[in-house]
N, C-alpha and C positions, 0 to 999 in steps of 0.2 A: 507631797514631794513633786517638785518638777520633772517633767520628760530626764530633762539633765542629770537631774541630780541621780535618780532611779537607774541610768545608764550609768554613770561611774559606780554606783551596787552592785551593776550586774559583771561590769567587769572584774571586779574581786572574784566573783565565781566562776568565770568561766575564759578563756584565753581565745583573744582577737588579735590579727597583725597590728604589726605598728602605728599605721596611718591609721586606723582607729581608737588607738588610746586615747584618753581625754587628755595628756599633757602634749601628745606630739598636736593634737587640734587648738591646744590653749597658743601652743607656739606658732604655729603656721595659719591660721585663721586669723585674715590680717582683721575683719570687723567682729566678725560674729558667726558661732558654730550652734548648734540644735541637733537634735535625734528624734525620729520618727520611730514610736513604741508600737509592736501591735502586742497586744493583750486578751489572754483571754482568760476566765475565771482569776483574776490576779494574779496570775500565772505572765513573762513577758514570756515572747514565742519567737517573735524576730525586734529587731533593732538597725535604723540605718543612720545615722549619724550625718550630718551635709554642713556643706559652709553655706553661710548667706553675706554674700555681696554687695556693693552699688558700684554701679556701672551705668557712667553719663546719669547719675542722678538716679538709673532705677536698679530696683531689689533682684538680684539675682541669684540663683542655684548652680554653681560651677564647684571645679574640685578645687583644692587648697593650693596654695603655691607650696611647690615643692613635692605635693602629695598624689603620685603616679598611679596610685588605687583609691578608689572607697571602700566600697563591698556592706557586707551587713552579715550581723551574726544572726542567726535561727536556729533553734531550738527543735531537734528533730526525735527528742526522745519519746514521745509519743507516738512517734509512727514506725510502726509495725514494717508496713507491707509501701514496696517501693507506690506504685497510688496514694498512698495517704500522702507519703513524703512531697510526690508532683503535687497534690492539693495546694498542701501548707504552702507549697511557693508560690504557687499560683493565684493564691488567698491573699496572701504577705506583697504580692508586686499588684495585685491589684488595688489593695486598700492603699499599697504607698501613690499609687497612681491617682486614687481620689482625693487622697493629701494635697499632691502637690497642684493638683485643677483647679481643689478648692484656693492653695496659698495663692496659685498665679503671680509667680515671676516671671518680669522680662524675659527670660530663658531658663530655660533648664537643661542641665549637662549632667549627668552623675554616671565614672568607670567604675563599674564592678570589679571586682576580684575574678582570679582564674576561676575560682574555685564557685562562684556564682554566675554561675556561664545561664541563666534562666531568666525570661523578661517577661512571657507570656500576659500574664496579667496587665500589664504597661503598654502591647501591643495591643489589646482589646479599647486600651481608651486613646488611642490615636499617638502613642512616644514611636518613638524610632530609632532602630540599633544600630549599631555599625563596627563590625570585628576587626578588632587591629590583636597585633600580637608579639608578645615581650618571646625574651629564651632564655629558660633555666637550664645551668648547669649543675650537673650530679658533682658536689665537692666530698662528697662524703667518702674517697679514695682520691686522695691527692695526686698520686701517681699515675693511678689510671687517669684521673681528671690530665694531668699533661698529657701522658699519650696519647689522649683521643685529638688535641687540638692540631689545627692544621701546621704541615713542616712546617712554613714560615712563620709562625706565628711560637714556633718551639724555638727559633734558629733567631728571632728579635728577641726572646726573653732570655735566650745563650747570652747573647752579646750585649744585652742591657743588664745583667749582671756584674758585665765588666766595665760599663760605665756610670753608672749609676748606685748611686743610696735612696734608702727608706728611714724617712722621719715620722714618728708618730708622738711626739712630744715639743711642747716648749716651741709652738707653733705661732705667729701673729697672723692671725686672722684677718685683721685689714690688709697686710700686703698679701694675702692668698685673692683674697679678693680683689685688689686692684690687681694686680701683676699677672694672674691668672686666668681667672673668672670673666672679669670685664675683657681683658684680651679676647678670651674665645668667643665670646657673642658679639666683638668686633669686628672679628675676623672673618664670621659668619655673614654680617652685616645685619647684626638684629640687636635689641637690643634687650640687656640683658630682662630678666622679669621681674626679680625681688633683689630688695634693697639690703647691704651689708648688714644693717640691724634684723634684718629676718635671716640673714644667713648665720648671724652671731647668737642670736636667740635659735638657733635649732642645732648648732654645734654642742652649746653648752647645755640644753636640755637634752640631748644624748648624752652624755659624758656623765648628768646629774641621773639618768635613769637606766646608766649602763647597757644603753644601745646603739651604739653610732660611733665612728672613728674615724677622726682625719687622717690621709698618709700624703706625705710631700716627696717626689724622686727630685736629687739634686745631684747636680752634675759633678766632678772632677773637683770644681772651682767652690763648691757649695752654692752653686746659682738653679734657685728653684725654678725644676724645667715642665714641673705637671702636679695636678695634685685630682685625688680623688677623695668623697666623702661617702662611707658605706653607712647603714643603718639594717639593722633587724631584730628579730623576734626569735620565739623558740624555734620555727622550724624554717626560714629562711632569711638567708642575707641580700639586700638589696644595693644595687650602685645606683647610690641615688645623684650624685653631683661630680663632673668632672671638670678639667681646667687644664690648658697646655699653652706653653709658649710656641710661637712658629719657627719653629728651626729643624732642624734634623734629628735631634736627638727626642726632640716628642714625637717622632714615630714610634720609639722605643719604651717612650716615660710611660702613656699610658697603659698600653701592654705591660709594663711591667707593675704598673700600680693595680690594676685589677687583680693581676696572677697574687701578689702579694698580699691582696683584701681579703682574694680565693682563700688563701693558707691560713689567716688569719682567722675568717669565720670558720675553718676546718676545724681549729685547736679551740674553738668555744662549743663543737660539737652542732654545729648546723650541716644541715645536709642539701641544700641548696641554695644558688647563687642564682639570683635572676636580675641580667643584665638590664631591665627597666628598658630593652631595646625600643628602637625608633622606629619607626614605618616611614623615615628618611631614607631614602635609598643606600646611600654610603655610610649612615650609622647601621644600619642591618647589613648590608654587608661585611662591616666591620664584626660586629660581633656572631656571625655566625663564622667565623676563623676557631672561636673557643666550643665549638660543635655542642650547644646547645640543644635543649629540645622546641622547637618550638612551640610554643603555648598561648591561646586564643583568651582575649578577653572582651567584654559589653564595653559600649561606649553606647549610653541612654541618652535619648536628648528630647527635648519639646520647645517648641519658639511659641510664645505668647505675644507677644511685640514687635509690627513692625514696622514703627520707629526705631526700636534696640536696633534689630536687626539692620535698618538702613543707615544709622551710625555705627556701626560696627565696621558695615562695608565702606561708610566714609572715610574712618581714620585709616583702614590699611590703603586705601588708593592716596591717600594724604601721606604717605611714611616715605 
């Protein structure tokens, strides 16, 4: 059996987030996805799964479009005593470490999970981390979840009540995308990152794996004023993609479309909501309004190339 094949086994038996499933990789892995198995006694113990890219011609290791974690499953049933447990990570990030020396790509990028807050082994062979950090909210008390959020932010979803609907059906997805989508990375002045066919292939592989929902707020007029795309798993709901028109009333839309995602993953029984926040200054401030906790994550990286590297720097002074 292939590395591949042995990881979609191992998934049957045991529960990993979303961005690790083999269908959300089949969808979003625009060339080509792989897993790094460690093993021991025929026993798997950990598991990291990565995309492999080309960029300007050469093989790369970066996350998936669309896909705000990596992370990796490990296998801790063997360990007794909290030292065994640091071992096996430290064993596990090391050998993934001589992995990827040996693969040598152009670069290498791979975000951990909150919950794989450990790199040790990666920092012995020369990678490099760097902490950025999303904010999960507690939805698991809707009520309290409003109360906690800041007045203004109670007092936009008052009054976006009264102007606004929520659609979760019978949706066209190319005008989400043009009308939307492309607007706000216009408006941003960037431009957007994946193409309507990866947005259309990762709607419909939610909808087909009963994890992921689009919501659209439209106005008075039925003129769609914002839309957000949520996705999760057993224990958390992610905002993974949003979209607004520039007018006044998408102050309101999106706040209202989150709070609504909030309720929605409430009545599926998840107990948290993590914002996917920015380490943009005004996307984090935005979202610490809904009083979040904040939550640190790994951002691993290693430069092989610098050619990569000095193309890389050419096209953004080129943009």
């Amino acid at each position: 059996m292939t590395n591949k094949q042995k990881y979609i086994q191992l998934l049957k038996e045991h529960d990993v987030h979303i961005f690790m499933q083999d269908w959300w990789l089949d969808s979003v892995c625009s060339k080509d996805w792989d897993v790094f198995l460690y093993e021991k006694d025929g026993k798997i113990l950990a598991a990291l799964p990565y995309n492999i890219n080309k960029t300007f011609g050469f093989t790369t290791i970066i996350p998936a479009l669309l896909s705000p974690i990596s992370g990796m499953f490990i296998d801790y049933s063997d360990c007794g005593r909290l030292s065994e447990k640091y071992s096996l990570e430290n064993t596990v990030m090391e050998a993934f470490a001589e992995f990827i020396d040996k693969t040598k790509p152009a670069y290498f990028n791979y975000q951990l999970a909150p919950e794989n807050f450990f790199w040790t082994g990666m920092y012995w062979h020369g990678f490099n981390a760097t902490v950025h950090y999303t904010y999960k909210v507690d939805i698991s008390d809707m009520e309290q979840c409003f109360a906690n959020f800041l007045p203004v932010m109670r007092k936009n979803l008052r009054r976006a009540e009264r102007l606004l609907t929520i659609e979760t059906e019978n949706i066209c997805l190319k005008d989400i995308y043009n009308d939307l989508l492309l607007t706000t990375y216009k408006k941003q002045g960037t431009k957007i990152p994946y193409s309507f066919e990866i947005f259309e292939k990762i709607v419909l592989a939610c909808e087909k794996n009963g994890s992921g929902k689009l919501f659209v707020a439209k106005d008075s007029q039925q003129k769609a004023m914002g839309t957000l795309l949520i996705v999760w798993d057993k224990t958390t709901c992610y905002n993974l993609v949003s979209g607004m028109l520039e007018t006044k009333e998408q102050n309101y839309a999106v706040s209202f479309l989150t709070y609504k995602a909030m309720q929605y993953a409430n009545a599926l029984g998840i107990k948290d909501f993590d914002m996917e926040g920015s380490m943009l200054r005004n996307i984090e401030h935005y979202f610490r309004f809904f009083s979040g906790t904040r939550t640190p994550y790994l951002i691993i990286e290693k430069k092989y190339s610098k050619t990569f590297q000095f193309l890389k720097k050419l096209k953004r002074l080129l943009r």
